[in-house]
C-alpha positions in Angstrom: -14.4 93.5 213.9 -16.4 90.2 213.7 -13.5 88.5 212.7 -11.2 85.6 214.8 -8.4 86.7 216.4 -6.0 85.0 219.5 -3.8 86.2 221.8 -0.5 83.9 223.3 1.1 83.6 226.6 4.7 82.4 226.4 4.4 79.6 229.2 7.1 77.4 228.9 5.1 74.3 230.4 1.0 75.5 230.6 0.1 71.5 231.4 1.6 73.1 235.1 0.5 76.2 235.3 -2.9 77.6 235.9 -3.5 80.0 233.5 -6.2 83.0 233.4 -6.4 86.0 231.5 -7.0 89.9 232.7 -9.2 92.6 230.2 -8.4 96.1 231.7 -7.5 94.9 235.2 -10.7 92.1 235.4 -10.4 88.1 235.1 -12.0 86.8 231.4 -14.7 84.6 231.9 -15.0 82.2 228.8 -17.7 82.5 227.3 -18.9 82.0 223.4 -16.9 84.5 221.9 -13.5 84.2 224.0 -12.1 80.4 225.4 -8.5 80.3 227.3 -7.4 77.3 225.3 -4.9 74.2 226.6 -1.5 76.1 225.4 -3.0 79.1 228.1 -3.9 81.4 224.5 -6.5 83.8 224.2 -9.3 83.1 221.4 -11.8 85.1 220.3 -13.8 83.5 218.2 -15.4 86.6 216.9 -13.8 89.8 218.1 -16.9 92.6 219.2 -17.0 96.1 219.7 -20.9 97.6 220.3 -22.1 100.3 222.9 -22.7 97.6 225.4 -19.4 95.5 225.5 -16.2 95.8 223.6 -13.7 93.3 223.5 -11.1 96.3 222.8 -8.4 97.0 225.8 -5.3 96.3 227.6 -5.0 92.5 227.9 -2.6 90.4 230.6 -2.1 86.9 230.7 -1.6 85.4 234.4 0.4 82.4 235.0 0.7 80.4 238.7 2.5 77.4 239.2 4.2 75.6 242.7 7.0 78.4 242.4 4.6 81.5 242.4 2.7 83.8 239.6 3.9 86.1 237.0 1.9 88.7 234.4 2.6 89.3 231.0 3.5 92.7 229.6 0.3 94.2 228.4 -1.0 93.6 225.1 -3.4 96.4 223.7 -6.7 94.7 221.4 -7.8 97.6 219.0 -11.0 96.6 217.5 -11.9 98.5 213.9 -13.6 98.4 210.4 -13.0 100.0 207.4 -15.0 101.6 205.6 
């Protein structure tokens, strides 16, 4: 919690592909705490979890190019502190 943290998608070439990420089924917006950078990864740059918006959850990166549009597997975000 509070703390950086980025997610990848394996595209081959992402210069060619449009690339967007899903958060339990919905398209990310960017915003200032979470920016699809040029290489199509997911950075947070501070990870949240409050009673109004978590960044916790089941994660899919979307890529389209000429040839069509593929999903990654999920990837699960667990947000947590220790006490």
């Amino acid at each position: 919690k509070n703390s950086p943290a980025d997610l990848e998608c394996g595209v081959l070439e992402p210069s060619k592909a449009t690339i967007h990420w899903l958060h339990n089924g919905v398209k990310v917006e960017d915003d200032a705490k979470r920016v699809t950078m040029d290489d199509g990864s997911l950075h947070f740059v501070r990870v949240t979890r409050n009673r109004k918006r978590t960044h916790a959850g089941i994660y899919q990166c979307v890529a389209s190019n000429s040839y069509g549009t593929t999903r990654s597997r999920n990837a699960s975000l667990i947000v947590g502190t220790f006490k």
